[in-house]
C-alpha positions as CSV (number, residue, x, y, z in Angstrom):
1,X,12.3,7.0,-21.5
2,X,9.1,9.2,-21.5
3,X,8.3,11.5,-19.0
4,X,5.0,9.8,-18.2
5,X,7.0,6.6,-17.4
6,X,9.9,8.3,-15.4
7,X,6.7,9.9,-13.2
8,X,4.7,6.8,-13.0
9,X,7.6,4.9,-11.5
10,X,8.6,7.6,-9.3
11,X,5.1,8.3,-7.9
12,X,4.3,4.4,-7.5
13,X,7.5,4.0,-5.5
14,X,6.6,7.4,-2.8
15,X,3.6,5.9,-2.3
16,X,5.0,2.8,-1.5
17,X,2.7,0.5,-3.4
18,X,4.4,-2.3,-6.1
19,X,3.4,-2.6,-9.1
20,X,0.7,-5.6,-8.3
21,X,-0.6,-2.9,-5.6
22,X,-1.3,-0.1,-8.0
23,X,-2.6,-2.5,-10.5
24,X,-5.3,-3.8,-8.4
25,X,-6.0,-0.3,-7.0
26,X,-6.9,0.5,-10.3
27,X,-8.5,-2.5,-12.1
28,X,-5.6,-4.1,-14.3
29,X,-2.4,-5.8,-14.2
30,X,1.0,-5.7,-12.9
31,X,1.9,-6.2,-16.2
32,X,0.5,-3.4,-17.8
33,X,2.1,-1.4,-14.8
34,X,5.5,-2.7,-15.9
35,X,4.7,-1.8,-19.6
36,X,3.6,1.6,-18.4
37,X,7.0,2.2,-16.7
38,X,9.2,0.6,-18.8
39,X,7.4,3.3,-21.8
40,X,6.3,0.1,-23.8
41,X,2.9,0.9,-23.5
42,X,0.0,4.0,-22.8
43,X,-2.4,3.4,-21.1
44,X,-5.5,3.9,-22.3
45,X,-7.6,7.4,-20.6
46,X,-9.1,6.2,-17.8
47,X,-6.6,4.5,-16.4
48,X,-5.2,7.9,-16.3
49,X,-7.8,8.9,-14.6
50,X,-7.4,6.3,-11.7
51,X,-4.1,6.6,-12.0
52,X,-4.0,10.5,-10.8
53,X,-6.9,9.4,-8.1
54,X,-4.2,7.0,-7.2
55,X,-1.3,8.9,-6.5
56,X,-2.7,12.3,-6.1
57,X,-1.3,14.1,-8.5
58,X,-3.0,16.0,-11.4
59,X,-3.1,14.5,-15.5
60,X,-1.1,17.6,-16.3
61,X,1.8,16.4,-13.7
62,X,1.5,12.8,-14.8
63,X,1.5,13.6,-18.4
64,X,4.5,16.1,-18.3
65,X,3.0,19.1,-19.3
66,X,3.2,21.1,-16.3
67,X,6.3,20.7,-13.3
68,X,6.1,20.2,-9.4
69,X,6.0,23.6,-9.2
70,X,2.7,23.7,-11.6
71,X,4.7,25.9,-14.5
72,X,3.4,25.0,-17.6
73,X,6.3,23.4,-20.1
């Protein structure tokens, strides 16, 4: 599994939303969620943009190109 969806699911789940909660948050479906976290699908840039705005976390962090402790990879 990609890093992106490893991250997604982890974020989604410490800030306690479901998936149907972060889909409506952000304007799609709890499908595309599960797609997204199951790496079956990318979502397309700007719902990578809500998706940081969501969860509070920076594209780089989301993406896998940079760690918790912000060193790049």
């Amino acid at each position: 599994m990609d890093i992106f969806a490893i991250r997604l699911k982890e974020l989604r789940t410490e800030k306690g939303y479901t998936q149907k909660q972060l889909a409506e948050l952000i304007g799609t479906t709890d499908d595309s969620v599960f797609s997204w976290e199951k790496g079956r699908s990318q979502p397309p840039i700007e719902f990578i943009r809500l998706l940081c705005k969501a969860l509070s976390v920076s594209a780089d962090y989301l993406l896998g190109l940079e760690d918790d402790t912000g060193a790049k990879q």
